[in-house]
LUMBAKE-49726 format. One record per residue: residue number from 1; z, y, x of N, C-alpha, C, CB in turn. Coordinates in steps of 0.001 Angstrom, whole numbers, plus 500000, padded with zeros to 6 digits. Glycine has a CB too. Example, Ala and Ser with C-alpha at 12.3 -4.5 7.8 and 13.67 -1.06 7.14 Angstrom:
BEGIN
rec torza: 1&n.pz: 507800&n.py: 494310&n.px: 513190&ca.pz: 507800&ca.py: 495500&ca.px: 512300&c.pz: 507800&c.py: 496700&c.px: 513200&cb.pz: 509046&cb.py: 495527&cb.px: 511308
rec torza: 2&n.pz: 507080&n.py: 497750&n.px: 512850&ca.pz: 507140&ca.py: 498940&ca.px: 513670&c.pz: 507870&c.py: 500030&c.px: 512900&cb.pz: 505725&cb.py: 499402&cb.px: 514084
END
This chain:
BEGIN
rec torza: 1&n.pz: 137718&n.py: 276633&n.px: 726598&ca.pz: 138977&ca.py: 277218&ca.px: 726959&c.pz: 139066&c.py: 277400&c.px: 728476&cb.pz: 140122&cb.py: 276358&cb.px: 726448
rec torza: 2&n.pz: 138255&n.py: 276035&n.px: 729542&ca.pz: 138529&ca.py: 276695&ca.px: 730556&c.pz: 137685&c.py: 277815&c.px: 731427&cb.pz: 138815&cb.py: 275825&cb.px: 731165
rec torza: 3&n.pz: 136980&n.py: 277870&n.px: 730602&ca.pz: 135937&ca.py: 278921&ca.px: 731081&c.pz: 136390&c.py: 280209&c.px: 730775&cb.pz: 134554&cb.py: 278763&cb.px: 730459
rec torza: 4&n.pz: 137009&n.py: 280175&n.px: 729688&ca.pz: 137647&ca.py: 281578&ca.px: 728898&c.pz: 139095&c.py: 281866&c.px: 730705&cb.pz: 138836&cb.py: 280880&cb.px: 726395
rec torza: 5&n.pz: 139550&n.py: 280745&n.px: 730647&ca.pz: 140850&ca.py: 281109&ca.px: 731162&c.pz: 140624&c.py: 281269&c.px: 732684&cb.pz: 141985&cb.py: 280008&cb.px: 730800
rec torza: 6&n.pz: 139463&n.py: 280922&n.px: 733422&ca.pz: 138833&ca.py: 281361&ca.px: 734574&c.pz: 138628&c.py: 283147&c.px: 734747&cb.pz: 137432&cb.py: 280570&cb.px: 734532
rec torza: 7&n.pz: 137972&n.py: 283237&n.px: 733551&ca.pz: 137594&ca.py: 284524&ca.px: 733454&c.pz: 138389&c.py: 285578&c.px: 733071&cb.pz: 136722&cb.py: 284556&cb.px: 732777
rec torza: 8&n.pz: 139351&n.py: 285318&n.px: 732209&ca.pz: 140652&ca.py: 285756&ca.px: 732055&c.pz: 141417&c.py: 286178&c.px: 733328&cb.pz: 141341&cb.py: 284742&cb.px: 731404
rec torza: 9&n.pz: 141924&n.py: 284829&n.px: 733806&ca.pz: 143031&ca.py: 285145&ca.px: 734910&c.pz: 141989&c.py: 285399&c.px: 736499&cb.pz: 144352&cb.py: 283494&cb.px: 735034
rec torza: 10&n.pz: 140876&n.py: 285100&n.px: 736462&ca.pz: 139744&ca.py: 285294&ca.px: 737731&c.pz: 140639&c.py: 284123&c.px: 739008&cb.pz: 139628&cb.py: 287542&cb.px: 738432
rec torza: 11&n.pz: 140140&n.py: 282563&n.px: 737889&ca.pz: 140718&ca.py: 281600&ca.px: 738659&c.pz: 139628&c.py: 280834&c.px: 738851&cb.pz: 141872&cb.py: 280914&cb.px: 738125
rec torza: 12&n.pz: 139531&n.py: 279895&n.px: 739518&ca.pz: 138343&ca.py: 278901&ca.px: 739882&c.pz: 138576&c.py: 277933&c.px: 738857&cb.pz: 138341&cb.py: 278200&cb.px: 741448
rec torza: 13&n.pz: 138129&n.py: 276971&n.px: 738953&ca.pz: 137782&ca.py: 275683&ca.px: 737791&c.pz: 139262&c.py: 274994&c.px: 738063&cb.pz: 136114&cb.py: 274377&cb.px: 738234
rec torza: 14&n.pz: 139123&n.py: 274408&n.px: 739049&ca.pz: 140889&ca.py: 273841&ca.px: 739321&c.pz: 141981&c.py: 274711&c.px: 738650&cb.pz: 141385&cb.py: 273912&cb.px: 741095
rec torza: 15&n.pz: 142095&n.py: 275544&n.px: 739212&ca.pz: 143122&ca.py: 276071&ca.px: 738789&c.pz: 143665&c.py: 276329&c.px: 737432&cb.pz: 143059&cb.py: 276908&cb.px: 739270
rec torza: 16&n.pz: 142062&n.py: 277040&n.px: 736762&ca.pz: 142167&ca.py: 276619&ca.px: 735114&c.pz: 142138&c.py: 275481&c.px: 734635&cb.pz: 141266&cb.py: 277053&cb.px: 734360
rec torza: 17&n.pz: 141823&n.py: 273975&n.px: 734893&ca.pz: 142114&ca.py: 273337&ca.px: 734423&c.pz: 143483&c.py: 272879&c.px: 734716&cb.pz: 141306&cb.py: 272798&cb.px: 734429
rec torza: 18&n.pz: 143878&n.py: 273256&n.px: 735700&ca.pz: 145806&ca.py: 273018&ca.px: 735601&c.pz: 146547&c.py: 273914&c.px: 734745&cb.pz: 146670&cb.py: 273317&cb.px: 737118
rec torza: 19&n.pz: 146130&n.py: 275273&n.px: 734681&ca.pz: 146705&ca.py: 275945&ca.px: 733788&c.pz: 146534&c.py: 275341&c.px: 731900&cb.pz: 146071&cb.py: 277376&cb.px: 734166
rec torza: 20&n.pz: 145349&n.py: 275247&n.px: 731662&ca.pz: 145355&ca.py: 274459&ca.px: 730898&c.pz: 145972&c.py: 273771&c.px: 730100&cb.pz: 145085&cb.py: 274113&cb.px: 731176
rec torza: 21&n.pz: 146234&n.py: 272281&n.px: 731290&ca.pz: 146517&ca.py: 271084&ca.px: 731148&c.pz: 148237&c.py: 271172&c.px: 731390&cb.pz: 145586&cb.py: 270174&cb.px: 732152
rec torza: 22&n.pz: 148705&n.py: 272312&n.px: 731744&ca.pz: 150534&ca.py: 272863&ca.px: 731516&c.pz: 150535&c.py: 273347&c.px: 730132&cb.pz: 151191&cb.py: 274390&cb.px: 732650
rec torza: 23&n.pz: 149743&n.py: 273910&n.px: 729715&ca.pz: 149873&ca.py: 274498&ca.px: 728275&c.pz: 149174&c.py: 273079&c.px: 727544&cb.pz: 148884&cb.py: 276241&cb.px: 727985
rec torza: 24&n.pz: 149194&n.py: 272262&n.px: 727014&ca.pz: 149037&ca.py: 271180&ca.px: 726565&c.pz: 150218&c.py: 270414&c.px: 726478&cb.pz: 148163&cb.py: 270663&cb.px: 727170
rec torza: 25&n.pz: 150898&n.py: 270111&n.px: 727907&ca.pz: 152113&ca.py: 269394&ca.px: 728046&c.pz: 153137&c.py: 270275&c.px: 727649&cb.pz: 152344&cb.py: 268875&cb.px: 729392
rec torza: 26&n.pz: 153069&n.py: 271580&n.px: 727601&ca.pz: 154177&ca.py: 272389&ca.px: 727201&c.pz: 154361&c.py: 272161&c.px: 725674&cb.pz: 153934&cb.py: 273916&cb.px: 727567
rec torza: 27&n.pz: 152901&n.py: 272450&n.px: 724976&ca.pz: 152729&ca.py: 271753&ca.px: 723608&c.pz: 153588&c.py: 271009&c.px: 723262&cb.pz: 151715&cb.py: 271041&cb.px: 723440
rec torza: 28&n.pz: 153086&n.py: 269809&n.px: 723502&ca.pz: 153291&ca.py: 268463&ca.px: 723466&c.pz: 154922&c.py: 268504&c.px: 723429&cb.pz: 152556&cb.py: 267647&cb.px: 724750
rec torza: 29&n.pz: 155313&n.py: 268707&n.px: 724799&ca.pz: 156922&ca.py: 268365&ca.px: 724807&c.pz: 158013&c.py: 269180&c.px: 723722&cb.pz: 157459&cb.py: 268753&cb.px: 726379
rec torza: 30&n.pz: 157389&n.py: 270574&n.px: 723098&ca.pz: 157819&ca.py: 271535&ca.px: 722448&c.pz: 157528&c.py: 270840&c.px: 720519&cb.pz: 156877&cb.py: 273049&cb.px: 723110
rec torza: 31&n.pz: 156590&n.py: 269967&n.px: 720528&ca.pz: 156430&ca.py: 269199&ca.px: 719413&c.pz: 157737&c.py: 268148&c.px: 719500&cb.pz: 154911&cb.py: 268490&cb.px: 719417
rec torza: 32&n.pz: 157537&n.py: 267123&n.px: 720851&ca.pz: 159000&ca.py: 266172&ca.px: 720411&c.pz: 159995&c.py: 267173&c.px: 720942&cb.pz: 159256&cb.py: 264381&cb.px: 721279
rec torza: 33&n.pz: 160340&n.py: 268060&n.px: 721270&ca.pz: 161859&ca.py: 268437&ca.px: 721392&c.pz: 162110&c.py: 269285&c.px: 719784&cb.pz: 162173&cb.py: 269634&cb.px: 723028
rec torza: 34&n.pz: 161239&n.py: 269371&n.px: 719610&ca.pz: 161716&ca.py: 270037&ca.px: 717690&c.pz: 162422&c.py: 269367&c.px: 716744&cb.pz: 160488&cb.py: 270252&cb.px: 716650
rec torza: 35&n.pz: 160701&n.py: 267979&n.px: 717060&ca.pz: 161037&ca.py: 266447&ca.px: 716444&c.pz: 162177&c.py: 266398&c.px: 716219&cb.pz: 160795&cb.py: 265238&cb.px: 717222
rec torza: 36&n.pz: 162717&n.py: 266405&n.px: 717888&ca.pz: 164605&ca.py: 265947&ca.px: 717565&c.pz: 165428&c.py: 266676&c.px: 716550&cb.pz: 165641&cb.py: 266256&cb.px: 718952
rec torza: 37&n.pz: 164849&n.py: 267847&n.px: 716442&ca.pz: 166192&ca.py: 268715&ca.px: 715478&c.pz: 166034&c.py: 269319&c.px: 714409&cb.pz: 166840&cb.py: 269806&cb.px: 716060
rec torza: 38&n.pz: 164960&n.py: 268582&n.px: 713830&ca.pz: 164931&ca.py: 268253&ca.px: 712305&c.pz: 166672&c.py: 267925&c.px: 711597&cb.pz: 163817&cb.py: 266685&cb.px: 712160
rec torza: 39&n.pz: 166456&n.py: 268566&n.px: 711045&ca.pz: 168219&ca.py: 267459&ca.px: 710530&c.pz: 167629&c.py: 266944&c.px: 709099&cb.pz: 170308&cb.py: 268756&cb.px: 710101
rec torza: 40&n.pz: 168843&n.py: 266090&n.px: 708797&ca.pz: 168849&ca.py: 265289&ca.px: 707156&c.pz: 169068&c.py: 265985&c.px: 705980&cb.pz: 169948&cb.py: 264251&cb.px: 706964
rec torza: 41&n.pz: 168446&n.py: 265734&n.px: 705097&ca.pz: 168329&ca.py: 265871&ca.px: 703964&c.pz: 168809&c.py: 264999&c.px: 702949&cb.pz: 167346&cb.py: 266034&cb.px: 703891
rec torza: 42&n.pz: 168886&n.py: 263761&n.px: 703812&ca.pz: 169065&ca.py: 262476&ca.px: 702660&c.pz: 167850&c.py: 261587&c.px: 702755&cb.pz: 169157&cb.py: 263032&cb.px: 700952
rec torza: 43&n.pz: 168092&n.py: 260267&n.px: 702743&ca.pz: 167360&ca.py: 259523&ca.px: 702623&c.pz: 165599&c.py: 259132&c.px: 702091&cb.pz: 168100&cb.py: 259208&cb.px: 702246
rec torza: 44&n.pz: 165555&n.py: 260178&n.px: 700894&ca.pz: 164461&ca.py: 260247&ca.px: 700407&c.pz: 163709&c.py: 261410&c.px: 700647&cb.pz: 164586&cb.py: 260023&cb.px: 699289
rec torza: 45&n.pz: 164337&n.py: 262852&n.px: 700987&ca.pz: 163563&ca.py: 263586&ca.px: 701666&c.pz: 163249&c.py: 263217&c.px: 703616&cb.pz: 164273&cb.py: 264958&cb.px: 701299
rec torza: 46&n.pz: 163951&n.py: 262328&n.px: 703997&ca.pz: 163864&ca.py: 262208&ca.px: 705455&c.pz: 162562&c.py: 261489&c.px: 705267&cb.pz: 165142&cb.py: 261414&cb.px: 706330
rec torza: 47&n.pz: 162650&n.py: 260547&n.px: 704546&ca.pz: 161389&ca.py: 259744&ca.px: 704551&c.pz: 160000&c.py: 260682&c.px: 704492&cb.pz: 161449&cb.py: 258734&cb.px: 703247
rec torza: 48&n.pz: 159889&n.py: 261616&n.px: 703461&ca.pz: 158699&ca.py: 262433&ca.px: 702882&c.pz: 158710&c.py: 263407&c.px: 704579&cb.pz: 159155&cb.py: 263543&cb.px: 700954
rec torza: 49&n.pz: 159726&n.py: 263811&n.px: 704914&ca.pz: 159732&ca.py: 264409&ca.px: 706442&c.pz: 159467&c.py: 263776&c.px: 707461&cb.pz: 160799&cb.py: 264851&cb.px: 706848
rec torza: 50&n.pz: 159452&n.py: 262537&n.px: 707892&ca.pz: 159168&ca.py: 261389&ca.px: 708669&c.pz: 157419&c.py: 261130&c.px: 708288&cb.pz: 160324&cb.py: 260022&cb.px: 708188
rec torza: 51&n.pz: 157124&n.py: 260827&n.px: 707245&ca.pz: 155478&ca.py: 260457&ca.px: 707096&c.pz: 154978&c.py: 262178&c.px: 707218&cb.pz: 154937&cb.py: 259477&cb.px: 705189
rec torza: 52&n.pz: 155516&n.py: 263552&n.px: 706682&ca.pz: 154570&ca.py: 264273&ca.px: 707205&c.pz: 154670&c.py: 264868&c.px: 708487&cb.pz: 154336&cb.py: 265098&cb.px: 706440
rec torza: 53&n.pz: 155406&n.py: 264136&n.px: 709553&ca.pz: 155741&ca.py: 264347&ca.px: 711058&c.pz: 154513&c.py: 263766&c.px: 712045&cb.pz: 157227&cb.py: 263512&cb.px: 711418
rec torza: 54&n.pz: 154974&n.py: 262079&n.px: 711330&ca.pz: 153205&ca.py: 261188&ca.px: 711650&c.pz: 152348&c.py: 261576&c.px: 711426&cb.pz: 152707&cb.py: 260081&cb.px: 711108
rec torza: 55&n.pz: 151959&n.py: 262543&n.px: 709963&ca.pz: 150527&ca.py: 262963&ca.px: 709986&c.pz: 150252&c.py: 263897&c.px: 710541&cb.pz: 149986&cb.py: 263157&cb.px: 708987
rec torza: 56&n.pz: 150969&n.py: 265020&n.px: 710868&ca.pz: 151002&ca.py: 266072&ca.px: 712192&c.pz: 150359&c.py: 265455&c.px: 713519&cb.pz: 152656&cb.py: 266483&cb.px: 712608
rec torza: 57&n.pz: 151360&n.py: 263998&n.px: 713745&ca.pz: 151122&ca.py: 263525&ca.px: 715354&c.pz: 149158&c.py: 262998&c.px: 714871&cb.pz: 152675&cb.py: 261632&cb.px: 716061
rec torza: 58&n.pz: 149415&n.py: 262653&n.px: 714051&ca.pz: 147790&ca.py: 262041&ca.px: 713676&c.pz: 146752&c.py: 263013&c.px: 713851&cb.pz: 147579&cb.py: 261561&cb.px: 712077
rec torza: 59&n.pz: 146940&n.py: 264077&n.px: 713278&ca.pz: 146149&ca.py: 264635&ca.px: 713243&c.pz: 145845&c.py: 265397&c.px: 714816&cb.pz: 146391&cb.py: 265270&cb.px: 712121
rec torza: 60&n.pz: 147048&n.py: 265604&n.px: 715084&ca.pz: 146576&ca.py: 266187&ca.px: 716473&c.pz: 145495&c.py: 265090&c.px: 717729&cb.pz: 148207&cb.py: 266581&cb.px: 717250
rec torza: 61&n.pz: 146082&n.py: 263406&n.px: 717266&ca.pz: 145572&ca.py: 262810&ca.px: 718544&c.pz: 144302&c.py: 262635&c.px: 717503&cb.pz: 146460&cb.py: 261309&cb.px: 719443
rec torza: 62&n.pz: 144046&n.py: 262644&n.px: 715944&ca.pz: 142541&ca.py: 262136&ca.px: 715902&c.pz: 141405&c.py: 263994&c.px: 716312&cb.pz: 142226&cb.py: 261230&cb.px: 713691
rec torza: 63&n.pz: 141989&n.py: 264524&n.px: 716003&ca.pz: 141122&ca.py: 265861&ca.px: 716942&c.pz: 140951&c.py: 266082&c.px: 718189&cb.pz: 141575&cb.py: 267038&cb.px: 716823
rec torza: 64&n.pz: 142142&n.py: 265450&n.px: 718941&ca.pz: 141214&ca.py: 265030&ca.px: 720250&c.pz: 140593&c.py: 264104&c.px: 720703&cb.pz: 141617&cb.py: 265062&cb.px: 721097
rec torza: 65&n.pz: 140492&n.py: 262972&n.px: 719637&ca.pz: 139346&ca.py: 261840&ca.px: 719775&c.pz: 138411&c.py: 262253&c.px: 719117&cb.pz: 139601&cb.py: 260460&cb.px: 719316
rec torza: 66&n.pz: 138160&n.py: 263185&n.px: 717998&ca.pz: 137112&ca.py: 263568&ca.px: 717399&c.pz: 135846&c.py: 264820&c.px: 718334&cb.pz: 137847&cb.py: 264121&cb.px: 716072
rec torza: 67&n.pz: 136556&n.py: 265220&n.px: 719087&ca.pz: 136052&ca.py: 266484&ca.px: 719838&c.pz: 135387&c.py: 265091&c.px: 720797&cb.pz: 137442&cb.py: 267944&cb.px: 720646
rec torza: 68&n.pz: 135373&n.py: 264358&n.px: 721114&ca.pz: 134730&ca.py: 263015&ca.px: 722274&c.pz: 133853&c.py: 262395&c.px: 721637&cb.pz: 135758&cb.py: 261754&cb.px: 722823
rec torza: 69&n.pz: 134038&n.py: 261955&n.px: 720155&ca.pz: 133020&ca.py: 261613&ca.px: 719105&c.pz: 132011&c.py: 262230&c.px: 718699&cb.pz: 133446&cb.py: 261463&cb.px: 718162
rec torza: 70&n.pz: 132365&n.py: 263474&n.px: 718423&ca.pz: 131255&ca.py: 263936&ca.px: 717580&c.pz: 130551&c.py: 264851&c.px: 718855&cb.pz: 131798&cb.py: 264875&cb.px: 716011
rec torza: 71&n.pz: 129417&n.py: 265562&n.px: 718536&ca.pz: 128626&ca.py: 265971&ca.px: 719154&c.pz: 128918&c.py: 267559&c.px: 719689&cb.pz: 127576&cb.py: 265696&cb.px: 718413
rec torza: 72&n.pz: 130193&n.py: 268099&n.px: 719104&ca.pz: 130433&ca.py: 269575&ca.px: 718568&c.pz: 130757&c.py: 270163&c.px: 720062&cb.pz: 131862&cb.py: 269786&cb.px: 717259
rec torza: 73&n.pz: 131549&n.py: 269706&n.px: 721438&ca.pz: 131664&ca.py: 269803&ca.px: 722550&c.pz: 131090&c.py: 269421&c.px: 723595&cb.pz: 132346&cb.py: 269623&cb.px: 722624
rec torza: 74&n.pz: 130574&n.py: 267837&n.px: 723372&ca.pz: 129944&ca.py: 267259&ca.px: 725157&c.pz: 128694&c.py: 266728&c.px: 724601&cb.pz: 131003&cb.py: 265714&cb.px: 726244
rec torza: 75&n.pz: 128022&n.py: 267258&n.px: 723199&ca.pz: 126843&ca.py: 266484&ca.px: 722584&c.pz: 126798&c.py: 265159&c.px: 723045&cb.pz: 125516&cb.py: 267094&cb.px: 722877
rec torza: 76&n.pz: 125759&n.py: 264731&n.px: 723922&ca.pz: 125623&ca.py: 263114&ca.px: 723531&c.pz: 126269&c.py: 262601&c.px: 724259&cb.pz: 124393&cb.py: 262383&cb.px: 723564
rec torza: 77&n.pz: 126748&n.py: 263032&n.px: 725059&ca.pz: 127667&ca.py: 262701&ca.px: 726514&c.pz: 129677&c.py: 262203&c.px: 726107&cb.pz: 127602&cb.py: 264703&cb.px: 727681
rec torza: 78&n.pz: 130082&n.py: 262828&n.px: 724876&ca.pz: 131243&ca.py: 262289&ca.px: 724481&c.pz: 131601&c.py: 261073&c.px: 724905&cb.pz: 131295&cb.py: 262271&cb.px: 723317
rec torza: 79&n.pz: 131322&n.py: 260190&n.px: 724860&ca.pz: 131441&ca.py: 258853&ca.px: 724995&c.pz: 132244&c.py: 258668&c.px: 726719&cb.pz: 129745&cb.py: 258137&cb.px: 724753
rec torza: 80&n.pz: 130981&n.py: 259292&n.px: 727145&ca.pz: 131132&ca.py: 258776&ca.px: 728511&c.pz: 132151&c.py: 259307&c.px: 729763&cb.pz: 129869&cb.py: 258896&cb.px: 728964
rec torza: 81&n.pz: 132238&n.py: 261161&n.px: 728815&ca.pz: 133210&ca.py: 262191&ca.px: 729606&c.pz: 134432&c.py: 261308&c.px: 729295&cb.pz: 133321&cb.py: 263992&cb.px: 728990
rec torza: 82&n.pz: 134429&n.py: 260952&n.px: 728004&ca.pz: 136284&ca.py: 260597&ca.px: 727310&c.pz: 136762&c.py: 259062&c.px: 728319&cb.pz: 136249&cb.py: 259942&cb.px: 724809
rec torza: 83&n.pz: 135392&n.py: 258006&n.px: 728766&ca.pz: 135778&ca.py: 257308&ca.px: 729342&c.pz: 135894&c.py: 257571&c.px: 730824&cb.pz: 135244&cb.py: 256474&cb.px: 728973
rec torza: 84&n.pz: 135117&n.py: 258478&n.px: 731724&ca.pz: 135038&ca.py: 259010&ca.px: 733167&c.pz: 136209&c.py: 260413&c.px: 733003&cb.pz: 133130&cb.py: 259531&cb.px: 733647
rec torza: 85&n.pz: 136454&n.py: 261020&n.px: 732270&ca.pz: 136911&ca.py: 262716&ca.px: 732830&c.pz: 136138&c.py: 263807&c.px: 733597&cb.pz: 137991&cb.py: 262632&cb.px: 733790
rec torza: 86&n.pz: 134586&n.py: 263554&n.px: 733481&ca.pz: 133957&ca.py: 263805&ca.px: 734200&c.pz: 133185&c.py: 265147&c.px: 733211&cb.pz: 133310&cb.py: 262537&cb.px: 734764
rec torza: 87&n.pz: 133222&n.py: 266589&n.px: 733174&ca.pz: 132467&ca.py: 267343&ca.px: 732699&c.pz: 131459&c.py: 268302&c.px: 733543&cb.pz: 133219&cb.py: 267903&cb.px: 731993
rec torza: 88&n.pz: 130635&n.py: 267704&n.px: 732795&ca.pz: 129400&ca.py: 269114&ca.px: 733801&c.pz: 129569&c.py: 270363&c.px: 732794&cb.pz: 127047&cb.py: 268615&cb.px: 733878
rec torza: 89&n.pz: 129782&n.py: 271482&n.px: 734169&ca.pz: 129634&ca.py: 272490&ca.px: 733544&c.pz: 128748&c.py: 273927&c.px: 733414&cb.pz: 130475&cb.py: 272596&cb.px: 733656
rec torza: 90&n.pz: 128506&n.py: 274114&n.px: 732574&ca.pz: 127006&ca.py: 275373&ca.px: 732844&c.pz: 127149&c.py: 275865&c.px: 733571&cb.pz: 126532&cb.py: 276479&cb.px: 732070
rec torza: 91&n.pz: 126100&n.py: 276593&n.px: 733967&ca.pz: 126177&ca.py: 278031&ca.px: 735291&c.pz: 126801&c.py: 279041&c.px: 734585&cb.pz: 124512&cb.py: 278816&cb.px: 735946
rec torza: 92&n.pz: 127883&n.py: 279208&n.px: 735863&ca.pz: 128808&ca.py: 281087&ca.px: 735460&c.pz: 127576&c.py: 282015&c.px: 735699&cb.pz: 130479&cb.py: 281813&cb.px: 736951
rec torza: 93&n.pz: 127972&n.py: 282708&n.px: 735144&ca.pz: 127153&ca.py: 284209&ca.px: 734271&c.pz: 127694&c.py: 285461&c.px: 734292&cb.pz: 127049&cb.py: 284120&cb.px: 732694
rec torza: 94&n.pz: 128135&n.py: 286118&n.px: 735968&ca.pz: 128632&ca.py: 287208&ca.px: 736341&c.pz: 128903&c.py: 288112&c.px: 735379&cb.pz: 127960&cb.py: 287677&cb.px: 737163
rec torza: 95&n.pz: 127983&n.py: 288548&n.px: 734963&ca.pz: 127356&ca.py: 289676&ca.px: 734014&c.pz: 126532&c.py: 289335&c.px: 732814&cb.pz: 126467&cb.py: 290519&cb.px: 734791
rec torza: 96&n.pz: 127059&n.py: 289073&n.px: 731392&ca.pz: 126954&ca.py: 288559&ca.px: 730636&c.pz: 126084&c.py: 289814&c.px: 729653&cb.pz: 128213&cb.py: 287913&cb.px: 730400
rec torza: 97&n.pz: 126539&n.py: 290859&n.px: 729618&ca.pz: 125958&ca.py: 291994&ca.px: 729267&c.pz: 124501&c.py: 292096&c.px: 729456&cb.pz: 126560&cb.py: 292946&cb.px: 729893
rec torza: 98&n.pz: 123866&n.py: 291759&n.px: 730448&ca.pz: 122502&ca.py: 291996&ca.px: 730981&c.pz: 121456&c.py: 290649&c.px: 729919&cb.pz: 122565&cb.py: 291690&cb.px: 733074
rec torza: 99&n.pz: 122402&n.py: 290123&n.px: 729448&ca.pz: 121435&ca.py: 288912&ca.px: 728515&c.pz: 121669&c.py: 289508&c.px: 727440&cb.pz: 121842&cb.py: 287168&cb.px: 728396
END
């Protein structure tokens, strides 16, 4: 994504990763401000609405522990980016056409 959004907006690495990392928190805060205005149903549907709220929040934080686990983004290196924040990133490729 931040490579896409470098090349997109013709921003440097910083910058896309702040842009980014605003669209994440925008996410995020746009998930609990909804949260709040769910309304009631009653007791026994709030409940069935309450556990599939948690599995929403679940699922979102185990996909971003899973993208650190498994091999599918930082191959063997997961481990160590998720504990440092530290990503190496390939060489930019002006002209992508010519490959």
């Amino acid at each position: 994504m931040i490579a896409v959004i470098m090349h997109r907006n013709n921003v440097g690495l910083q910058e896309a990763v702040d842009y980014v990392g605003t669209l994440c928190k925008a996410s995020i805060d746009r998930f609990e401000h909804d949260r709040q205005l769910i309304p009631s149903w009653g007791p026994e549907i709030d409940r069935d609405v309450a556990v599939y709220v948690r599995g929403l929040q679940s699922w979102i934080v185990g996909s971003l522990h899973w993208s650190f686990e498994s091999t599918r983004y930082f191959g063997m290196e997961g481990a160590s980016i998720k504990k440092h924040r530290i990503v190496k990133l390939l060489p930019r490729h002006h002209d992508r056409r010519k490959y």
